[in-house]
N, C-alpha and C positions, 0 to 999 in steps of 0.2 A: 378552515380546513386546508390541510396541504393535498395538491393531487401532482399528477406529472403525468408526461403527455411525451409520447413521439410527433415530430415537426418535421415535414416532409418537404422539399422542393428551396431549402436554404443551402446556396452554396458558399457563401463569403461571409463577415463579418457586416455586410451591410444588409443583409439579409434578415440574421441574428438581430440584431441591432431596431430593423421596423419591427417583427415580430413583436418583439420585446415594446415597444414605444405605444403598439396597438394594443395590446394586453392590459398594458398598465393603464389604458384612460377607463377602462371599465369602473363601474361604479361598481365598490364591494372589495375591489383589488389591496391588498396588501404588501403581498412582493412579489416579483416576477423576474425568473433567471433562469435565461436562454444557452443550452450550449449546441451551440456548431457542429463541435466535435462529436458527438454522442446524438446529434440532431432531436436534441429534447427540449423540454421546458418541464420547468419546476414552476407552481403557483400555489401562493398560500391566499384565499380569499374568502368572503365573510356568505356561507352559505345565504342566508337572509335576504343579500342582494342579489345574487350571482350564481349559476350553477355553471356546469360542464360544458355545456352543449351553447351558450356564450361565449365562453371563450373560447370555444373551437371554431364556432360564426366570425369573430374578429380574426383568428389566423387567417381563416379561408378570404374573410375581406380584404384580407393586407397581401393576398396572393401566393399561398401555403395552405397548405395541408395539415390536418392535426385529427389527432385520437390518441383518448385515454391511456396510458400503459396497462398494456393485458389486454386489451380490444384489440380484435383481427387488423394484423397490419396493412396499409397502403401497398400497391402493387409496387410503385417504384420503393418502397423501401427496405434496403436492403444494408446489412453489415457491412464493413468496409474493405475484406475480404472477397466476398462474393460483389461487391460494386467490382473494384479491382478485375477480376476474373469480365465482365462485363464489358468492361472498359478496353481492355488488351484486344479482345475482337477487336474492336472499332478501330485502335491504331493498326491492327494489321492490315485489314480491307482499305485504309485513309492513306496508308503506304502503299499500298499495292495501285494508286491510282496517283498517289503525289510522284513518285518517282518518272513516268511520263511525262507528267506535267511537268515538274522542274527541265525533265531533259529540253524539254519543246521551248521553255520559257531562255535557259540557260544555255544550252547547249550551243548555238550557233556564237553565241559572245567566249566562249569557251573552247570553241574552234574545232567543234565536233559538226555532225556531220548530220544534216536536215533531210526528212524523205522531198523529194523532190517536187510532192503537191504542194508541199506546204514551204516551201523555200524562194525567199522573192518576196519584192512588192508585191508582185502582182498575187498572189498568192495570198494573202496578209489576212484577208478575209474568213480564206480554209483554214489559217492559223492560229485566227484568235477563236475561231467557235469549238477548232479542236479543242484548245485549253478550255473552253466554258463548260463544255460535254466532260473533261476529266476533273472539271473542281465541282459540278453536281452532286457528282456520288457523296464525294467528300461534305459536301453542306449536309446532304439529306445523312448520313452515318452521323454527321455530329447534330444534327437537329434541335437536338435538346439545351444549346447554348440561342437556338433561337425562341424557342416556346417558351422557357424561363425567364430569358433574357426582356425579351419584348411584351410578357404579362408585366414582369418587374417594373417596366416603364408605363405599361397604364392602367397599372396601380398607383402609381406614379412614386414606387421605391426600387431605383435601380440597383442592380447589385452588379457583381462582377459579371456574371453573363449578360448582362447589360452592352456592356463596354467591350467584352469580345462580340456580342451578336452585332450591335457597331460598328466598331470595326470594321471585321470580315465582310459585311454586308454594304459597307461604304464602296471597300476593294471590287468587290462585285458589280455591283451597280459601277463603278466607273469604266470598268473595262467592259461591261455595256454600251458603254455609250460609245466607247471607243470603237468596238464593233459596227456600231452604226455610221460613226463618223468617218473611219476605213471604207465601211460598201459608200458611203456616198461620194468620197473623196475618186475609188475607182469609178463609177458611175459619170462621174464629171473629169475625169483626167487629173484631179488636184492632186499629183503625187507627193508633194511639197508634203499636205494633210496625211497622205498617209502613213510616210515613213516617221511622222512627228508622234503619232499615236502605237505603229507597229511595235514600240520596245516599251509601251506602258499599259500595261494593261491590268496587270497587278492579280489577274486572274489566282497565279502561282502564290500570292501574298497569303490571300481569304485562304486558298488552302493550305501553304506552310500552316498559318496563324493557327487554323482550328486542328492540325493535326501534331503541331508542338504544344498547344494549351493541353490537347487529351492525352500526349506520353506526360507531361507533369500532374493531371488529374491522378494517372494511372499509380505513376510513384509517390505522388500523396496518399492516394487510399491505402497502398500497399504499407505506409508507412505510419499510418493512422491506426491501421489493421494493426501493427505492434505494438503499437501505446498503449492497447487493453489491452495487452496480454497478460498481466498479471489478475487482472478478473478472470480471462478465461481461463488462467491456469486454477484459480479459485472454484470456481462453479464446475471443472472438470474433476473437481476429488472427491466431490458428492457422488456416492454411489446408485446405482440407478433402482436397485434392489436391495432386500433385504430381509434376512430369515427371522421368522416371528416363532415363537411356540403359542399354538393352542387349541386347545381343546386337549392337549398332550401329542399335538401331530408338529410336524416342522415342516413351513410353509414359506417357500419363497415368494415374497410380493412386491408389486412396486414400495419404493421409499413414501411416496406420495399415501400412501395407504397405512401406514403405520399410525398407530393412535398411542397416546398418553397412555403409559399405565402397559403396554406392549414387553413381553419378554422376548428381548432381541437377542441371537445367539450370533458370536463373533468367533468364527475359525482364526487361526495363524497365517496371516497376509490377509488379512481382509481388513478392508476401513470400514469403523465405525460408520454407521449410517446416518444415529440420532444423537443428540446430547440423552445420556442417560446418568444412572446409578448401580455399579459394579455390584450382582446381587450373589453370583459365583463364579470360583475363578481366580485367578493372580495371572495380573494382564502385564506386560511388557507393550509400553507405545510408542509409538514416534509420534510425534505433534508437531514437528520440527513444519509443517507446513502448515499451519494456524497460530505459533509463536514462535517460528524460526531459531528454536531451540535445537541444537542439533543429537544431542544424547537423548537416548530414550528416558521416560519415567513410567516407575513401578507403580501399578495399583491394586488395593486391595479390596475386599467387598463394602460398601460404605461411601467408596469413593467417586467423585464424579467424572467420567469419563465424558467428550468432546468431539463433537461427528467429524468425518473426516480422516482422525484420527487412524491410523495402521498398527492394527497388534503385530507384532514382532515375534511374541509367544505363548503361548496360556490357547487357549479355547475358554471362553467368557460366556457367560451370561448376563444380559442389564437388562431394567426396568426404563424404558422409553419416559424419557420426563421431559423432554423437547421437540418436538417435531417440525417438519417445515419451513413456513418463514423466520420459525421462532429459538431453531438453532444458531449454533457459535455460527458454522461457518455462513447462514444467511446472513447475521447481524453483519459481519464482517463484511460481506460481498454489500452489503446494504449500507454500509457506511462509504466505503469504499466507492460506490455510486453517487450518494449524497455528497460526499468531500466535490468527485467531479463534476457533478451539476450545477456548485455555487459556481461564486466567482472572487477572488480576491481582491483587496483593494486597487491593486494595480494594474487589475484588467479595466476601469473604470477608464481612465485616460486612452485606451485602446478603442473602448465602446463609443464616448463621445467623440473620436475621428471618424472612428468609421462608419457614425450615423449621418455625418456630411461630405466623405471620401468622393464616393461614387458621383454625387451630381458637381462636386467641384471638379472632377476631372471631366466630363464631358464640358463642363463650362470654357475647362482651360483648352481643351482640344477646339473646339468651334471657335474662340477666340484667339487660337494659334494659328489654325487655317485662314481668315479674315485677316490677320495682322500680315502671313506671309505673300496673300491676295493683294492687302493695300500695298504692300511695299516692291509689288511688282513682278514676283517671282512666277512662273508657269504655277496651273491649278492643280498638275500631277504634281509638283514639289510639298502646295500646299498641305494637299490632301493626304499625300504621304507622311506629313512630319504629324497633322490630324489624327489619323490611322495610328501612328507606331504611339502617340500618348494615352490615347484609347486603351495599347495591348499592353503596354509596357507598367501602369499603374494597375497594383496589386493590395485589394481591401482583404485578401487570402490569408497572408503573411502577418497582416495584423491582428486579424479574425483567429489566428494559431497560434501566437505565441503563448498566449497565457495560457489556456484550458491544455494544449496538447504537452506541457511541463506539469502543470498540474497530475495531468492525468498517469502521466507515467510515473512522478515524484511520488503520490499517494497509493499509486501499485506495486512500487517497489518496498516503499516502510511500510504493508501490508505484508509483503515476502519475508521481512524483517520482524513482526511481527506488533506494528505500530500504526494506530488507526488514526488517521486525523478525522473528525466529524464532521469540517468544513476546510474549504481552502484559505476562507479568512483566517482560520485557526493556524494552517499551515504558513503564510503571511507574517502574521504577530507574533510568532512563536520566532521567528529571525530576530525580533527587534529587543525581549528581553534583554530587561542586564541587570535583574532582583529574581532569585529563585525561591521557594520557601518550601520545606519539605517537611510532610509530617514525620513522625519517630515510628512508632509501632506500625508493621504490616510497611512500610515505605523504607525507612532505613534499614530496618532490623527486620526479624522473620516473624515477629508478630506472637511466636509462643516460646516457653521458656525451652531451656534445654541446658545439661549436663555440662559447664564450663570446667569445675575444677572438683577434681576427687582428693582430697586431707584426711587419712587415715592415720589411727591412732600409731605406735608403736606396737609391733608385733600382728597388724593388721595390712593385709595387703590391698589394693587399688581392687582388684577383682570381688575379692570378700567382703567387704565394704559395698560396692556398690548392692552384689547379690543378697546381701542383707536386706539393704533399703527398699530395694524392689521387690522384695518379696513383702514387704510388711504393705509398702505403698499400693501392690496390685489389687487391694482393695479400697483404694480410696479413688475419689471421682475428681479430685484437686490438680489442676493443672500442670502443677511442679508434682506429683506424686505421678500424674503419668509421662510423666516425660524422665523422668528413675524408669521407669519400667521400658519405654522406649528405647535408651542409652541402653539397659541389659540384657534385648532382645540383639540390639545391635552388634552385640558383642558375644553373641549369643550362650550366658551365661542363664544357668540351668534355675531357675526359681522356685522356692519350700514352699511349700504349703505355709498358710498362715492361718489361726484363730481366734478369737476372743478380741475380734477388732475390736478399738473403740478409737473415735472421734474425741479430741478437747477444745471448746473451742478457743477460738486464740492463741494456742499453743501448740500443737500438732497430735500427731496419733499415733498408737498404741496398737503391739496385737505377740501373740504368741506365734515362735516361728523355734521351731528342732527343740521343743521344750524350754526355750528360755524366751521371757519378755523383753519387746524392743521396742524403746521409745523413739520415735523421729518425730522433729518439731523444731522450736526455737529455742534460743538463750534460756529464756524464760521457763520454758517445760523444762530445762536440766538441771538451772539453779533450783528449780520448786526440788527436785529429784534428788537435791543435793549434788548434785554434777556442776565441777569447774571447766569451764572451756577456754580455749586460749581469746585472750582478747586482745589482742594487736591483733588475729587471724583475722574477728570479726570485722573487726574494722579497718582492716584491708581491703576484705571484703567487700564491704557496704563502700567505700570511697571509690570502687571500679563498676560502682550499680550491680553490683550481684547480690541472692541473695541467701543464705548460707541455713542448711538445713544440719542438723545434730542428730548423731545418734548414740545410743546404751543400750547395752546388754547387759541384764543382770546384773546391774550397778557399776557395770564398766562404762568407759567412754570406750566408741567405737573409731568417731572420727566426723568429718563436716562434708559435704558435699555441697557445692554452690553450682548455681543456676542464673541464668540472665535470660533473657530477650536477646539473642545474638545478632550483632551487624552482619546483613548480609555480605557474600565476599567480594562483590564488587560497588558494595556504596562506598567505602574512601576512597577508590579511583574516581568514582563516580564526579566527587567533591572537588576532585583534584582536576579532575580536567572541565568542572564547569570553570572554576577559579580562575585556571589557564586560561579561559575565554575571557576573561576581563568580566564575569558574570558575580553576582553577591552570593553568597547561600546563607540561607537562614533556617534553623531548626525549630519547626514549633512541637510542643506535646502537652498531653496534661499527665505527664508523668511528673516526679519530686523532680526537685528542683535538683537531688545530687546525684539519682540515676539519669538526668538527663541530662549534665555538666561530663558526666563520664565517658558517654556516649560521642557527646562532641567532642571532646576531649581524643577518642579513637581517632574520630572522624579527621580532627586537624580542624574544626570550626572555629569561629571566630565569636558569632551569633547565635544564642542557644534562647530561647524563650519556652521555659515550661510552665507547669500547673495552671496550663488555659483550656477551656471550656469551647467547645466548638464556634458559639457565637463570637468566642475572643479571637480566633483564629482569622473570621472571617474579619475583626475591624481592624486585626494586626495586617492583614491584608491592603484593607480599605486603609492605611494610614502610610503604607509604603506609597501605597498610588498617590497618593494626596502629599507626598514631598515628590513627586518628579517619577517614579520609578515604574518600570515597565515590570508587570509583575506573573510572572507563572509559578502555580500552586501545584505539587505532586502531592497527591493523598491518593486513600483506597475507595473512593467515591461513595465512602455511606457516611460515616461522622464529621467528615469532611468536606462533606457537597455546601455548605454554604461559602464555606472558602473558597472552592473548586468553582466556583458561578459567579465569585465576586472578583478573581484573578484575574487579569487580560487573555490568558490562556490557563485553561484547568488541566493538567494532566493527572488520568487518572493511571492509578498502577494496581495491579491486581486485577485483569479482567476478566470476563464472566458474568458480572453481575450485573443486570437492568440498572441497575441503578449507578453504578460507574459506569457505564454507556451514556445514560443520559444525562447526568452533570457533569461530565468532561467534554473540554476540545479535543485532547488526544488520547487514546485509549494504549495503554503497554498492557499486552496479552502477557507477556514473561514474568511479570512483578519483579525486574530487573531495572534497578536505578538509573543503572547504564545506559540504557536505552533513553533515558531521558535526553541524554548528550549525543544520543545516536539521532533522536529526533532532531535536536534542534542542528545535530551540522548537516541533513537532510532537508532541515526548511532553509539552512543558508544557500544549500548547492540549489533547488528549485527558483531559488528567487534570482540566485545569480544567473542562474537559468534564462528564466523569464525576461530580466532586463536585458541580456543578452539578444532574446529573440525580437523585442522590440525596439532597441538601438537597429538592427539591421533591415526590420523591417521599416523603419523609418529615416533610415538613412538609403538605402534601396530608392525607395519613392521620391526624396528629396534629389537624387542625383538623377534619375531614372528618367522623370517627369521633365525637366531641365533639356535632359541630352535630347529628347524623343522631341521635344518642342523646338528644337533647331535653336537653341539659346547660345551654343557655342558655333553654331556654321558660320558669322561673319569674323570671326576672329581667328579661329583655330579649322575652317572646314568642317568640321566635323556633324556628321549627320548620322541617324541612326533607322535603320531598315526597319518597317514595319514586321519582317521576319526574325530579326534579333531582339529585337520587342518586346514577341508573345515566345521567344526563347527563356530570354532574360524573365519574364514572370511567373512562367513554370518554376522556372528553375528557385525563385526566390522563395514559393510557398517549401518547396520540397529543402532547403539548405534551414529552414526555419525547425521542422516538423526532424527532421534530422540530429540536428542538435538538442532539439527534448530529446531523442531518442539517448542522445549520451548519457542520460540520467540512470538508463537500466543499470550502466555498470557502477553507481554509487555501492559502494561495500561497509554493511555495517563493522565498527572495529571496537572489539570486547577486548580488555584489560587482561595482563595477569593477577590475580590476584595476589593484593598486596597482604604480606604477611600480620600486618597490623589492622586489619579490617575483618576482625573476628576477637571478642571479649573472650574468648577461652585460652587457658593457660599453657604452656610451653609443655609441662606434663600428659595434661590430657591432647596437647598437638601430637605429642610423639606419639604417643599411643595409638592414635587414630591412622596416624602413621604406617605403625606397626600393621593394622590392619590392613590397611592400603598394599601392599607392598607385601603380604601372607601368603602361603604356595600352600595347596591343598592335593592330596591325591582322592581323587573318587574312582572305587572299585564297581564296575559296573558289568553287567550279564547281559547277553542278548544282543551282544554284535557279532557277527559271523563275517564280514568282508569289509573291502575298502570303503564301501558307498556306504556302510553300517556308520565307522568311526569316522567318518567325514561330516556324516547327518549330525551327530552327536558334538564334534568340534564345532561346527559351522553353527549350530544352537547355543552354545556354551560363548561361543565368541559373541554371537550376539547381546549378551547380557554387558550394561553399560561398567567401562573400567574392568574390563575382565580378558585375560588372555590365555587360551588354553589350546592344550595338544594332547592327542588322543594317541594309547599302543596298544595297537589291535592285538597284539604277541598276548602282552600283559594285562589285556582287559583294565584297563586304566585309562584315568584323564589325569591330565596335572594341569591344575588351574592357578595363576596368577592377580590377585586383585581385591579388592572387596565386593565381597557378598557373604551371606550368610548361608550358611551349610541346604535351611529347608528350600532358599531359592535356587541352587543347584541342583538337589535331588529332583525337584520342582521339573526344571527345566530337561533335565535328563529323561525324567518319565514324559513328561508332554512329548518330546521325541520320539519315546516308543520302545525305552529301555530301561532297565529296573538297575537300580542303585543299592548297593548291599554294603555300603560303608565309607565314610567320609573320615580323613585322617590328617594332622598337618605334615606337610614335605618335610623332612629333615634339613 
């Protein structure tokens, strides 16, 4: 069973670190991973031995806090926001009481100006207890470095509030004694004793120390707060309501309250609620924040629509078919959580320091003071150089490097529209350098469509097609309805047709304007006695297309071919893995010469067809097994055994359970692209990471040195127990910073290249042509400015579309592709009637 749990009262990496150590001896344990940063734990354990309420007993033994996720949280536990907010009190009152203190401490060496009680030997007494009465407040506001600190220690796993409650508490107590040793020194005349103690007291120390460790607590949290923010930008698009129909009434309810099976009705600017099925309506979306797609896409009744999701225009109806945890955008916030909760290979060499960080530094500190003791120096010198190795070692900085790059890395290719499942996955996904990519649904679009229109003489591109697709609108055949798709597209008027018939192997038959039209293969036109060109054919078939015939009345009409089209950014795709020094390899179980052709577009090198899923996965299994680091792109159903046997599975086309659950990385866009998006987003993360722990151990190795007085006999140089716990703040917060550079990673999409599409130069222009068509719609029912601005500003909304409205002329004139019904469409959904569509001159 996997569960996860909030962990309360961990502040460092050493903390993390026992948690973790104490978990894992449980009998029944399987894995266990602690994050810091999200103050959680992930456990997978063997119910049989082991339940809940176990390992919450071993947190609380090892001196932490723990409960379930979704069980009433802990009082102190709080987001890293509202920690923040928390925190900033405490420096203001901790200031409001250090600035005295410093003056009193500093001031007179400073050559400012002392109240008169307290100025003097004789005085020394009133002087040190003032400072002890203004560093009080300050101990008890920061308290909580003592309560954690000093449980840590007898638990006996100190962490870093360990080592500040130390510290400060050393500084304390010494300038106790000093105070007593001052009254006694006056008591007996030894003024000798007193002025020796008057300038040590270190009072000012304990309260610099704990009031610069909580300005860097403050600007960790603050900064910590940002590295989710791409969760919370996730979980805030979920809308909190949503209108149900029934019983025939319209009901707004919580989302929470929707059921399966629910007809949900979507206004214009409203986000989808639930993943559903478009039941009425023609819906205009943006999705662009669930696959960081930025154009909208069109849908029609049938189709599945995606919570979150913003209708742009249409007023919609769907059938709730997902609700809850079991929508897009939970999976998403849910993967999204699980990538941050693992931990990466690389954080491992971070965990095994900083499960012995903490007690080697106090080791080194007490045998720093002892060695500056034997060697003669005053006990203030010792205990100061003590004190600053205490404040100045940081298990913080190490305990943040990894999770707090992760976590931003995997929230931003989440903005991007790229799910990593684990951070190990994010990790290995750097290290490929063999990609393997399926062909259908991955390279290409997975269904046929209209490449190349070869009409007879005397036959035009247009009449041709509308032939075809009127015989085809009755057949169920893949390539027959993708004719009819191309002629809606074009929107080309379609006959009636009758006396269908099916042949098989050959193609089909049907009456259309009173003559018979045969479309089909080679083979039906030779039975027909029809010649076709054959060098066409087999042009054809050598580009993997694949070429339909038609006749009329014993005429030849002309050939229409069709392929599986490359999407328009897989040859950049290829090309810039290539650039990477990466392999690409084509698997399918396509023929062997549609899938030579394909690569062939692509610029492949590697093409391996007519294999069988299980072959995929030992074409897989046989890269690895010569050396090669291997990640598999598929559509994670025919492909999941390759996808689980690749070092990294990327699945493409997401949506589906089942490409969630056999891939490392999930692409929401079914954009190739984004595979290369991925992996130069695991490059920058990792560069990331090593980054923050280079510094975070390089910090420590100089830091610990300087604080231990290792350069005072050579070079002077000594270091203030108040530059210290400057210097450690400052370290966590320069760590946590630099993840933060990761927000501005920018995914970068390709032009597409003109060779990364199987359709012909013909049918390019064409499509062209449409692109680039000017329409005037004649339209009624606008009376004013705010009329024809409603209607522009609707019209402009439609994706590749530019339009301008004359309120004089009752006209629009629109620029771009679309088809006439989605204009009328749009027009009406506005709230104005459309009485004729025309093209511009």
């Amino acid at each position: 069973m996997k569960q996860k749990f909030n962990v309360t009262g961990m502040t460092c990496s050493a903390c993390s670190s026992h948690v973790e150590k104490s978990v894992s001896a449980l009998p029944g344990i399987k894995t266990v991973s602690v994050n810091l940063l999200q103050n959680s734990m992930a456990v997978e354990y063997d119910e049989a031995k082991l339940n809940a309420d176990a390992i919450i007993t071993a947190v609380e033994h090892s001196g932490y806090g723990a409960a379930p996720v979704g069980a009433m949280p802990a009082p102190e536990e709080k987001s890293p926001m509202d920690e923040a907010a928390i925190v900033r009190k405490r420096i203001i009152w901790s200031v409001a009481f250090l600035l005295p203190l410093m003056y009193l401490s500093m001031g007179e060496m400073m050559g400012l100006p002392l109240p008169g009680l307290l100025a003097g030997r004789e005085n020394a007494v009133s002087f040190a207890l003032t400072q002890l009465l203004l560093t009080l407040p300050i101990l008890y506001l920061n308290r909580k470095y003592y309560q954690t600190g000093f449980k840590a220690l007898y638990h006996r796993s100190p962490n870093m509030d360990s080592l500040i409650a130390l510290g400060s508490a050393a500084a304390v107590i010494y300038g106790v004694f000093a105070l007593y040793r001052m009254s006694w020194g006056l008591g007996h005349g030894d003024f000798e004793l007193v002025h020796r103690y008057h300038m040590d007291l270190y009072f000012e120390s304990a309260g610099t120390i704990l009031t610069l460790i909580t300005v860097g607590k403050y600007l960790e949290a603050r900064s910590k707060g940002k590295t989710g923010d791409a969760i919370r930008r996730l979980l805030d698009l979920a809308p909190k309501t949503a209108v149900v129909l029934r019983e025939g009434e319209e009901l707004e309810v919580p989302v929470a309250e929707v059921i399966v099976g629910d007809t949900v009705i979507v206004r214009p600017g409203g986000r989808v609620p639930v993943d559903g099925v478009l039941i009425e309506g023609h819906a205009v979306l943006d999705e662009s924040a669930l696959t960081g797609e930025s154009l909208p896409v069109e849908k029609d009744p049938g189709d599945t629509v995606m919570s979150a999701s913003i209708l742009k225009a249409g007023s919609v109806k769907l059938q709730a078919a997902k609700v809850g945890e079991d929508t897009t955008l939970a999976q998403i916030v849910r993967l999204v959580e699980e990538a941050n909760s693992g931990k990466a290979p690389i954080a491992k060499l971070a965990d095994k320091v900083s499960g012995i960080f903490v007690p080697v530094v106090i080791t080194i500190a007490v045998v720093t003071t002892l060695i500056w003791l034997f060697l003669g120096y005053g006990f203030d010198f010792a205990l100061s150089c003590g004190i600053a190795v205490l404040v100045i070692s940081c298990p913080c900085a190490l305990g943040l490097a990894t999770p707090t790059a992760i976590m931003v890395g995997t929230g931003r290719g989440a903005e991007n529209g790229i799910l990593f499942r684990t951070a190990e996955s994010l990790e290995l996904l750097c290290g490929i350098d063999t990609i393997v990519l399926d062909k259908t649904g991955t390279v290409t679009e997975g269904k046929p469509s209209v490449t190349d229109l070869l009409p007879a003489a005397g036959i035009s591109d247009e009449e041709l097609l509308r032939l075809a697709a009127s015989v085809e609108q009755l057949s169920e055949h893949p390539l027959g309805t993708a004719l009819v798709e191309e002629a809606k597209k074009r929107a080309l008027p379609l006959a009636a047709a009758t006396d269908f018939s099916a042949q098989e192997g050959r193609g089909v038959l049907a009456t259309v304007e009173g003559a018979q039209i045969l479309c089909g293969n080679r083979r039906m036109m030779e039975e027909a006695g029809l010649s076709v060109p054959a060098d066409e054919a087999d042009s054809l078939a050598s580009l993997g297309k694949t070429p339909l015939y038609f006749a009329r009345g014993g005429s030849y009409l002309g050939c229409v071919a069709l392929a599986d089209t490359v999407k328009p950014t897989s040859r950049a795709a290829v090309e810039a893995l290539t650039a990477q020094g990466i392999s690409v390899v084509m698997l399918t179980g396509d023929n062997r010469r549609t899938a030579e052709a394909i690569g062939n577009t692509l610029g492949l090198t590697r093409v391996v067809a007519e294999v069988l899923p299980q072959d995929k996965e030992r074409e897989v299994a046989r890269l690895q097994a010569e050396g090669h680091k291997v990640a598999m792109v598929g559509d994670g159903i025919n492909d999941a055994p390759a996808l689980a046997r690749a070092d990294v599975g990327i699945a493409i086309g997401a949506g589906t359970d089942i490409a969630i659950e056999s891939a490392d990385v999930v692409l929401m866009k079914s954009d190739l692209f984004d595979a290369v998006t991925a992996i130069r987003l695991s490059h920058s993360v990792l560069r990331n990471i090593r980054q923050n722990l280079f510094w975070a151990f390089f910090y420590n190795a100089i830091g610990i040195p300087l604080a231990a007085g290792l350069f005072y006999p050579w070079l002077g140089w000594k270091l203030s127990p108040m530059f210290g716990a400057a210097a450690m703040s400052l370290s966590s917060v320069c760590v946590v910073s630099n993840a933060l550079r990761l927000r501005f990673f920018k995914a970068s999409h390709p032009a597409v290249s003109a060779l990364s599409t199987t359709a012909s130069a013909p049918l390019a222009n064409e499509r062209k042509k449409e692109i680039t068509m000017k329409k005037i719609i004649h339209i009624e029912g606008m009376s004013c400015g705010h009329c024809s601005a409603r209607v522009e500003d609707a019209l402009n909304k439609l994706p590749g579309i530019s339009a301008t409205v004359d309120l004089a002329a009752k006209t629009a004139t629109v620029t771009g592709d679309a088809a006439d019904d989605t204009l009328v469409r749009t027009v009406t959904d506005a709230g104005y009637e459309v009485t004729g569509v025309e093209a511009a001159e």
